[in-house]
C-alpha positions, 0 to 999 in steps of 0.5 A, a space after each residue: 229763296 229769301 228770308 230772314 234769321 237769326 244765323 246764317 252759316 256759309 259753308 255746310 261741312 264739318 264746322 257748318 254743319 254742325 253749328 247749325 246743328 247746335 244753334 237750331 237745337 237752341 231755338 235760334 232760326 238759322 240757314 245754311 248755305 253751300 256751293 256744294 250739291 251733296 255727297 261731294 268729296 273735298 280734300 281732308 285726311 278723313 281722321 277723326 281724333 278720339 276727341 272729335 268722336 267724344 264731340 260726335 257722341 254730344 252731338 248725338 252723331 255717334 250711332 250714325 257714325 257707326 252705322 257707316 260701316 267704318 271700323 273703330 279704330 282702336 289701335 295706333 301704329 306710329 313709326 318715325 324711320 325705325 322709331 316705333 310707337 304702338 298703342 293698343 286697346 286699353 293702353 292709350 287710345 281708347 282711355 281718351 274719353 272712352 273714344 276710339 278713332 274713326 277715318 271716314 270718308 268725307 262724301 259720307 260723314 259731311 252728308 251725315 252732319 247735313 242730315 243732322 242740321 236740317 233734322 234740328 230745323 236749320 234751313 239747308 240750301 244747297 247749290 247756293 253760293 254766297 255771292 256778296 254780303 249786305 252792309 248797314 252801318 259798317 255791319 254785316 246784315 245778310 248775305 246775298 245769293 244767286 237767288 235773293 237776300 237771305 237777311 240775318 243777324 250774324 253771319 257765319 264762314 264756314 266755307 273752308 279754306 277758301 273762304 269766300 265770307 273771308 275774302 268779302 270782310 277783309 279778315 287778315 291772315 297772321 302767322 302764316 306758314 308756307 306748305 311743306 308738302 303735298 298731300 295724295 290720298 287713294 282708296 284700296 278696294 279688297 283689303 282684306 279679301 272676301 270680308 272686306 276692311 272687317 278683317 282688317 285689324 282696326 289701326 291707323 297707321 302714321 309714319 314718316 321714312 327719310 322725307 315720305 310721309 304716311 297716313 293709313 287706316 280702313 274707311 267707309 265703303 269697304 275701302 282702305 285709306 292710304 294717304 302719302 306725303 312728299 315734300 313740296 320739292 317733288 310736286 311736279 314728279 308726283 303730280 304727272 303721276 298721281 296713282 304711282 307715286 302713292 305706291 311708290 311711297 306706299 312700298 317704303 311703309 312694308 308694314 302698310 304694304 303687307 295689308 293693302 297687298 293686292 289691293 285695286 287702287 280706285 281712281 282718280 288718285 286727290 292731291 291738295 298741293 296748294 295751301 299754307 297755314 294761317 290763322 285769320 281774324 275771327 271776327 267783326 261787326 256781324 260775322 265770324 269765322 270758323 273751322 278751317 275759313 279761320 285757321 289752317 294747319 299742316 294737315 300731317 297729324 290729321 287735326 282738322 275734323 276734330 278741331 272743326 268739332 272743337 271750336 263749334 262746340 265752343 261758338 255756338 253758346 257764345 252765338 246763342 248767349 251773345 244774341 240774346 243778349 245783345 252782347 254778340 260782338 264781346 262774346 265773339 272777341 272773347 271766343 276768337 281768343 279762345 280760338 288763337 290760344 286753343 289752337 296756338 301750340 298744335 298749329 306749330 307742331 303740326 309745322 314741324 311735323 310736316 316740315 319738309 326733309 328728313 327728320 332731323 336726329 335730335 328730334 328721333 332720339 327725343 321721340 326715342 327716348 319718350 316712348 322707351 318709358 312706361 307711359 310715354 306711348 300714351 303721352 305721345 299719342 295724347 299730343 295727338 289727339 289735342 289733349 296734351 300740349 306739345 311743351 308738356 311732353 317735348 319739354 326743354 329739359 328732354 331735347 337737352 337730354 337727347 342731345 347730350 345723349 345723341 352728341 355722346 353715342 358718337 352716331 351724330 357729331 356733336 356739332 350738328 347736334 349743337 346745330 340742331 339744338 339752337 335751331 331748335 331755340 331760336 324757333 321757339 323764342 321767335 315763336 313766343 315773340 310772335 304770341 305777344 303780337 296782337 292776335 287779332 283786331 276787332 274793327 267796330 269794337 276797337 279791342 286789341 285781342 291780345 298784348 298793348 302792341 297794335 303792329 300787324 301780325 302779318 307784318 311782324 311775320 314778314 
């Protein structure tokens, strides 16, 4: 169970997977290690973004995803108590790279990803949990398993939120955020009658009524995906009753309820109620950090499948050019600031998204008044699918415009809606001063990623 190669990746899911994939295509020797024996579920909003799905078609992985029996959702339904935004075939989701979406369990899309790996030639070892990782001068060599040393060039953390590799090289969180809410999430068997999720229309579902949050869509299996989402503040009530409180949120989305109908809930009913976001150091002497083990967002829009797609695709020729040619450290510094800047602009929408409480009025006549026009459907759900930047849309000039026009309707004072409109610019001036600290540090390069400010981000957070 030893050996010895050019990559080793500790953790086989959805960034794992997939870069081994990359990497073994490339010619690179490469093992892949998991605690994990497969299929296993692991928590996860199961949407892929259409971007994530064009990432699939590279990969080579779309026919495999079709061929799940998971429907291609083509069709969006977002509504932000009362505000509706509707998007359907040929009018927003599917112009993003010809691509639709797909909401895949993740016991059936992970054992894909696996099967793709080890087809490219990565040596799968499942059931295998890196235990330690092996030093030589400051750098790391290898990784150390129950059943021997498996030796390498660099090593890769993969392995989620939790992340073990994180943990063992000392990478700091910055930029941390506190979690707003608790996610649960069920199947519905019999949606649809007789034909299954077939006959259901393709459409996710995203919504959010008072302080209820919702994700819904058809899945694999002839099931149908209902995730709901409660402020942190109702976690004890929510928890001592898993399978009611997701109906009862259900109830409040009619439009929802209607298609499940008199659907069987399977259980057990998952929750992830522990978690916060954070971006972490993406790199080191011999290692580096992707997907979810260095950065984690509010999960609200449904961005991790994709973003885990989004940053393989990037990694991996920086893995293959930096060992070959004997640049890897540079080449990875270089990658973890594409990382931070990438990521930097949705990680706060998805904050604000899932902050916990009602959404606040200025920010529904905003969204009310972008949709009204002609393409702002599309616009929206493009933010969605990380293909246009928040600021691009929800621009200064609009939220100024919302609030002169709510303050003015007479509905909501115009106190609160000056309120609500400096808490909006404090944040954002808080937020800007935050990106001007260091977003990482590189020990052993002795590189500042970002700005001639070497304070710790963590400590400038705190």
């Amino acid at each position: 169970m030893s050996g010895s190669f050019d990559v080793v990746v500790v953790g086989a899911r959805c960034a794992g997977a997939p870069l081994a994939t990359l990497l073994a295509r490339e010619g690179l020797k490469v093992c892949l290690l998991d605690r994990s024996r497969f299929p296993s579920e692991v928590p996860s909003t199961h949407a892929i973004q259409p971007n994530g799905v064009s990432a699939l078609r590279r990969f080579g992985l779309e026919a495999a995803i079709r061929a799940t029996g998971a429907p291609a959702i083509t069709k969006a339904r977002f509504d932000l108590d009362g505000v509706v935004v509707d998007v359907s075939d040929g009018a927003g989701i599917l112009e993003f790279g010809d691509s639709p979406m797909f909401c895949i369990r993740r016991s059936t899309l992970d054992q894909l990803l696996i099967d793709a790996a080890v087809g490219a030639g990565a040596d799968f070892r499942p059931g295998t949990a890196a235990t330690g990782l092996v030093h030589d001068n400051g750098r790391v060599v290898g990784v150390e398993t129950p059943h021997g040393t498996v030796a390498a060039s660099l090593v890769v953390g993969a392995d989620g939120p939790h992340s073990g590799v994180a943990r063992m090289v000392g990478a700091r969180e910055y930029h941390t955020t506190p979690p707003g809410r608790l996610f649960m999430w069920g199947y519905f068997e019999g949606v649809g009658g007789p034909g299954g999720v077939a006959n259901v229309e393709p459409r996710i579902f995203l919504g959010k009524h008072d302080d209820t949050a919702l994700l819904a869509a058809p899945t694999d299996g002839d099931l149908f995906l209902v995730a709901v989402v409660p402020s942190q503040d109702e976690k004890r009530r929510c928890l001592a009753d898993t399978a009611g409180a997701l109906k009862q949120g259900l109830a409040c989305f009619e439009d929802v309820a209607a298609v499940v109908g008199d659907a069987d809930l399977q259980s057990p009913v998952r929750t992830m109620a522990r978690w916060h976001g954070y971006f972490r150091d993406a790199t080191g002497p011999g290692w580096v950090l992707v997907g979810d083990a260095g950065h984690f967002k509010d999960p609200t829009p449904g961005q991790g499948i994709a973003d885990a797609f989004r940053q393989v695709e990037h990694l991996a020729p920086a893995i293959v050019a930096g060992l070959g040619s004997g640049d890897i450290d540079s080449r990875l510094v270089e990658w973890g600031r594409w990382r931070d800047r990438d990521a930097w602009e949705m990680y706060w929408f998805a904050t604000d998204l899932g902050a916990p409480g009602p959404t606040s009025p200025l920010v529904r006549e905003m969204i009310r008044r972008l949709v009204a026009g002609a393409r702002g459907p599309e616009r929206f759900m493009r933010v969605f699918d990380h293909d246009l930047a928040p600021s691009k849309v929800f621009t200064p000039p609009r939220a100024m415009s919302a609030a002169v026009s709510l303050a003015a309707s007479g509905r909501v004072s115009p106190r609160v809606v000056g309120q609500e409109m400096m808490g909006i610019v404090g944040r954002e001036v808080a937020r800007r001063r935050l990106r001007r600290k260091p977003e990482y540090l590189q020990p052993g390069v002795g590189e500042v990623a970002q700005g001639a400010d070497t304070e710790s981000a963590v400590e400038a957070n705190a």
